[in-house]
VOSEPA-846541 format. One record per atom (N, C-alpha, C): x, y, z; residue in one letter. Coordinates in pm, whole numbers, padded with zeros to 5 digits, always signed. Atoms other than C-alpha are relative to their C-alpha. Layout:
XYZa ...
end
This chain:
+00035-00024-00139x -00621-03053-02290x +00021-00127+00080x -00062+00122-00077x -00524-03273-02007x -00081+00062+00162x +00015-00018-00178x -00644-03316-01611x +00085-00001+00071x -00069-00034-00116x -00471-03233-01307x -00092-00018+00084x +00055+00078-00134x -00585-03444-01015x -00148+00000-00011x +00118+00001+00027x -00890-03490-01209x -00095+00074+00026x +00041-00073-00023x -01019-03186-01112x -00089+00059-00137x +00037-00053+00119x -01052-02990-01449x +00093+00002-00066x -00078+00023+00133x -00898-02989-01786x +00102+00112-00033x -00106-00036+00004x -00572-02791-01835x +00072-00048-00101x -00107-00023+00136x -00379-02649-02142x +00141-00056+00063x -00119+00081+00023x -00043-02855-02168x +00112+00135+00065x -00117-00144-00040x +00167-02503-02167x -00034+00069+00121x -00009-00068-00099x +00026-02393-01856x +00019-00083+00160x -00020+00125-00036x +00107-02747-01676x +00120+00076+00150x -00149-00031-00074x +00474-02593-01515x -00117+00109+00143x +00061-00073-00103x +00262-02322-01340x -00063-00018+00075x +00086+00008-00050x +00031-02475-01224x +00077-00118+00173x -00053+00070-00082x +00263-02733-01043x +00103+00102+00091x -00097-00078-00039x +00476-02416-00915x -00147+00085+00084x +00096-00044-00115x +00150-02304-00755x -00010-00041+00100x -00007+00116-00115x +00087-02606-00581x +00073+00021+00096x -00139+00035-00076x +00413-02636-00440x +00056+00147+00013x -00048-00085-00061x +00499-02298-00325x -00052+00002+00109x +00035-00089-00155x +00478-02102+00000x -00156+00071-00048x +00108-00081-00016x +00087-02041+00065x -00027+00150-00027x +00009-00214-00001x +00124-01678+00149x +00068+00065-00157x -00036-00048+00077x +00305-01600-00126x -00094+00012-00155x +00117+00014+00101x +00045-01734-00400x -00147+00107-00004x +00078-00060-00062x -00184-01597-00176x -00002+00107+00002x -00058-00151-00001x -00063-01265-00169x +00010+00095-00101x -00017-00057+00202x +00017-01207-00562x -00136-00047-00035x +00139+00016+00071x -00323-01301-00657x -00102+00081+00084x +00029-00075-00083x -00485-01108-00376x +00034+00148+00075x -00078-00103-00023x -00321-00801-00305x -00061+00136-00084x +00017-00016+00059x -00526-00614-00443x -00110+00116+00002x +00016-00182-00116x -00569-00257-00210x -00035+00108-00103x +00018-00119+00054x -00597-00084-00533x -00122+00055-00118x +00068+00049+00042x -00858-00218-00676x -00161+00073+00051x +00118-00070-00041x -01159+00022-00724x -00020+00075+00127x -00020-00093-00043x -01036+00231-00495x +00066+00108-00011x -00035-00077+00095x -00990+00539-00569x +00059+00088+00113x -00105-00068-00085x -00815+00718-00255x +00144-00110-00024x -00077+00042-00016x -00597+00443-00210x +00103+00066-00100x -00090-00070+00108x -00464+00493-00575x +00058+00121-00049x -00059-00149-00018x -00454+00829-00522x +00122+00012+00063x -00106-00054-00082x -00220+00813-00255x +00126-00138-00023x -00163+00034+00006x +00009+00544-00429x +00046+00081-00110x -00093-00076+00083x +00064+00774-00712x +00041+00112+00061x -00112-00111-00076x +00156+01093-00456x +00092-00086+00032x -00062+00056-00065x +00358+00830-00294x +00147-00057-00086x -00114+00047+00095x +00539+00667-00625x -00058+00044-00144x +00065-00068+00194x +00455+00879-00957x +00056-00042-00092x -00062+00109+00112x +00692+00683-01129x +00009-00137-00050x +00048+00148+00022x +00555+00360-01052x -00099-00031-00062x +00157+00057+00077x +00268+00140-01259x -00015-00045+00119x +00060+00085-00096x +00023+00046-01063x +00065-00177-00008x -00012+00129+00019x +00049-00305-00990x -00094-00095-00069x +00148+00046+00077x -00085-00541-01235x -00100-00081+00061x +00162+00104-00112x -00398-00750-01139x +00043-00152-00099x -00063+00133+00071x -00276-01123-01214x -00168-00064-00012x +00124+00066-00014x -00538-01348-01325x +00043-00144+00023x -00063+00099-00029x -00463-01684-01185x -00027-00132-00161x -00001+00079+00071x -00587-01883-01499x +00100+00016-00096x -00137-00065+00046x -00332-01688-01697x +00129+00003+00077x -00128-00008-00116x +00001-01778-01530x +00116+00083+00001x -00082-00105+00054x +00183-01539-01760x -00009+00109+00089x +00020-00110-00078x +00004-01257-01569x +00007-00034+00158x -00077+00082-00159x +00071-01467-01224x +00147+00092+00003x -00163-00018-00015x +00456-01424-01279x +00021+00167-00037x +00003-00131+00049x +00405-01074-01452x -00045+00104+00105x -00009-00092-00182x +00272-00959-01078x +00102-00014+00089x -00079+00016-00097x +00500-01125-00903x +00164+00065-00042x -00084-00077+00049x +00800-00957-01097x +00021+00124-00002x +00038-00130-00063x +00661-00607-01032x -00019-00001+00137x -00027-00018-00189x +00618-00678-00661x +00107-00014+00040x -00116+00030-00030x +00942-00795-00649x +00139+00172-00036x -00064-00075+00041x +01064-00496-00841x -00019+00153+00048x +00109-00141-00122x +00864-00189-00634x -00004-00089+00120x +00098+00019-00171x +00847-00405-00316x +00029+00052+00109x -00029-00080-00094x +01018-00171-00095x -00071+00091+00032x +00059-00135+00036x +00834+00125-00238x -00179-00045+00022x +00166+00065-00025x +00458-00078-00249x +00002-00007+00140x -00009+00018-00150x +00552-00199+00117x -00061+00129+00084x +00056-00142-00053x +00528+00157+00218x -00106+00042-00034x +00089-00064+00034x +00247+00280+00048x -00093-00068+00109x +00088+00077-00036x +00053-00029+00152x +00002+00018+00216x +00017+00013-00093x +00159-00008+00505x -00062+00132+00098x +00025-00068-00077x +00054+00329+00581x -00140+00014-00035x +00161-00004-00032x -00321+00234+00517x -00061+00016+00086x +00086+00076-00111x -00551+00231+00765x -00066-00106-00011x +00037+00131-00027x -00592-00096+00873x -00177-00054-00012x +00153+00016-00070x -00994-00047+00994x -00055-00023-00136x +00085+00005+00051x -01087+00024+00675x -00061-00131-00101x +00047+00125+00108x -01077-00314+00473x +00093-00121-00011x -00049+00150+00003x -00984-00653+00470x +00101-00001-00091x -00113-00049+00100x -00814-00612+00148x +00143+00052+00099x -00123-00096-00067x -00569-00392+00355x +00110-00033+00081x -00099+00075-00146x -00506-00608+00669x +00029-00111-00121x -00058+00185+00098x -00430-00940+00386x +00112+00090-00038x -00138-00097+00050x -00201-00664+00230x +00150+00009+00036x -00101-00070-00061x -00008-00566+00458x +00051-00133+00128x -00074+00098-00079x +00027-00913+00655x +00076-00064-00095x -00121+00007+00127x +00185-01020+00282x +00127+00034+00000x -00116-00073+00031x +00402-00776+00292x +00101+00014+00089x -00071-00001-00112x +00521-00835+00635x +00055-00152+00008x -00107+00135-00050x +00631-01201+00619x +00146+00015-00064x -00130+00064+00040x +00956-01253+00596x +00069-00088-00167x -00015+00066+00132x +00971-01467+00317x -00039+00029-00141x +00122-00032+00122x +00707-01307+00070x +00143+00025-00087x -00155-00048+00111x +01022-01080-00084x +00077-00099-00062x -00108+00095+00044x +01233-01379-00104x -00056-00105-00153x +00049+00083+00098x +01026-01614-00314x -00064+00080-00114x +00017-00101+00114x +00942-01269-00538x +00085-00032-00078x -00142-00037+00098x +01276-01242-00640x +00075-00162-00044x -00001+00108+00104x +01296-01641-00694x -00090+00004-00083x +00077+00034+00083x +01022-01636-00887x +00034+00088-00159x -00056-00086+00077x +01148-01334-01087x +00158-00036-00055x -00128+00032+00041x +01513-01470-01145x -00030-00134-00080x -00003+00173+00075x +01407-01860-01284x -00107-00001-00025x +00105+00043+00058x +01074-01824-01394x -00068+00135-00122x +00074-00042+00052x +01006-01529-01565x +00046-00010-00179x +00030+00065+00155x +01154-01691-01900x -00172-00089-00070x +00125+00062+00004x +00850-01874-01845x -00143+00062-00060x +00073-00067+00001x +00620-01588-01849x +00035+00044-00154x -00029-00048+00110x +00783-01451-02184x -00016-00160-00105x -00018+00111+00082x +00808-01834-02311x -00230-00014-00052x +00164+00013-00030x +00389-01865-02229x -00053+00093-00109x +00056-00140+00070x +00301-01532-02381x +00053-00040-00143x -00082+00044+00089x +00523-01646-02705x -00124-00156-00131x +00118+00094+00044x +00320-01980-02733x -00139+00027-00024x +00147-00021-00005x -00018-01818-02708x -00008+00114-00157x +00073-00063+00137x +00020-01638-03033x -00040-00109-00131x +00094+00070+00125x -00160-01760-03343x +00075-00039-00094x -00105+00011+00125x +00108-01765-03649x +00118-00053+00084x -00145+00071-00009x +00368-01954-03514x +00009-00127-00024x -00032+00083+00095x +00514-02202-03728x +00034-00067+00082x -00027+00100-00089x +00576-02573-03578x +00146-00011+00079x -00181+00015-00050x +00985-02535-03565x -00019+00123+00075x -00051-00116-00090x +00942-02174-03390x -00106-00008+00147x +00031+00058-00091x +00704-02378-03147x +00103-00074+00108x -00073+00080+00025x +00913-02639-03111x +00163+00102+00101x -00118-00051-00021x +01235-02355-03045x -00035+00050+00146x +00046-00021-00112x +01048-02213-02788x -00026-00099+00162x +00000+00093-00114x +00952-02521-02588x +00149-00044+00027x -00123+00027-00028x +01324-02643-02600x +00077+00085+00062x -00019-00143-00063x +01440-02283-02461x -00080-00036+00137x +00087+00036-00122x +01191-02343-02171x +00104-00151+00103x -00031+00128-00103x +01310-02690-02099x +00168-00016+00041x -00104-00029-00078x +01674-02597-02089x +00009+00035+00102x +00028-00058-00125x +01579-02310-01860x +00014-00086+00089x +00049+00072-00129x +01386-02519-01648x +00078-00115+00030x -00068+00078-00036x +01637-02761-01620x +00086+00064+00081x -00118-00057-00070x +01925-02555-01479x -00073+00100+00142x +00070-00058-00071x +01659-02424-01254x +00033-00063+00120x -00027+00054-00137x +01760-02450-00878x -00068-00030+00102x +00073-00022-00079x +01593-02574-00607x -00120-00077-00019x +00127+00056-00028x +01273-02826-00498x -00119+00072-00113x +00104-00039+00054x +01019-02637-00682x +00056-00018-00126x -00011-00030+00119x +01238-02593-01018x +00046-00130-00078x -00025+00217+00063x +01328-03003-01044x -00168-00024+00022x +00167+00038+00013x +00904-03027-00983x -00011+00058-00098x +00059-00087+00140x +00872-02757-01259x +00041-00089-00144x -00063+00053+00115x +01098-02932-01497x -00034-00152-00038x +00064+00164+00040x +00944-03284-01419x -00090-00049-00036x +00128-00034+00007x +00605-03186-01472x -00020+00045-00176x -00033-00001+00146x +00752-03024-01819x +00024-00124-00059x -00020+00120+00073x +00899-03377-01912x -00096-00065-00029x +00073+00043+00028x +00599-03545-01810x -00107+00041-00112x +00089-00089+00072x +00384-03302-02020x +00074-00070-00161x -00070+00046+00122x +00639-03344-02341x -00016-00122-00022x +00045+00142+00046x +00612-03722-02334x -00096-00025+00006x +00059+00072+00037x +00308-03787-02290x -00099+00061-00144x +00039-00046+00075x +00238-03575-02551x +00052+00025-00171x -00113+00019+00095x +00537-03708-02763x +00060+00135-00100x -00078-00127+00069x +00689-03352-02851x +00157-00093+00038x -00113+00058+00052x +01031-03425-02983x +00112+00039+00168x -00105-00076-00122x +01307-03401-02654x +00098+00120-00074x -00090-00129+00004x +01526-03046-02618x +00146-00081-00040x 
end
């Protein structure tokens, strides 16, 4: 375990995410962790399955889990035309939830940084989930983190040279062998 801005103590493997939180677009963090219209309500969900019977609900991310972070934001990205609609023909009056919803779903940008997050990170999400099992032998550790740090190297873009520098720092100071 390690600190981040001396706040609280933070698993090594969940290091990348946490710096890809930071450093994103507000609303967007904001939005995938919050979004969350369907939640013990039981019309709503009613009327997104008349609406999309072939869709899963959307999952409920838990932000300490970053796996399930990226694992929402990959399904919003992948229904967000079809959610958009459901969500927008709420009525507004009835809940906060609703109006955060649906001002999400109206920026401009939200979509965009879905479908980055879904194109260069969700090795991440499968790499995370991978590491968190129990029986895995040091070299199929080891194969995994090097897979990651390729990725995240060829990763484009301000956020994915922070992701990947944040990985290095993590690896050295924790002397795992370099990719």
């Amino acid at each position: 375990m390690w600190e981040i801005s001396n706040r609280r103590k933070v698993d090594p493997k969940i290091a990348i995410q946490e710096v890809r939180l930071k450093k994103f677009h507000k609303w967007t963090v904001t939005g995938i962790s919050n979004v969350k219209v369907f939640l013990k309500a039981h019309l709503r969900i009613q009327s997104f399955w008349k609406a999309l019977p072939d869709c899963p609900l959307p999952p409920e991310p838990v932000l300490t889990r970053w796996s399930s972070w990226i694992e929402a934001a990959t399904h919003y990205c992948d229904h967000f035309d079809d959610i958009k609609k459901v969500i927008m023909e709420f009525n507004f009056i009835v809940s906060k939830r609703v109006v955060d919803a649906q001002d999400y779903f109206q920026q401009k940008h939200f979509k965009h940084d879905l479908a980055y997050i879904k194109t260069h990170f969700s090795i991440s999400k499968t790499s995370l989930t991978r590491l968190e099992t129990i029986d895995l032998t040091l070299s199929q550790f080891l194969d995994i983190v090097k897979q990651l740090y390729k990725r995240l190297e060829d990763t484009p873009g301000r956020l994915g040279e922070m992701a990947f520098k944040k990985l290095q720092d993590t690896l050295q100071k924790y002397r795992v062998p370099r990719a």
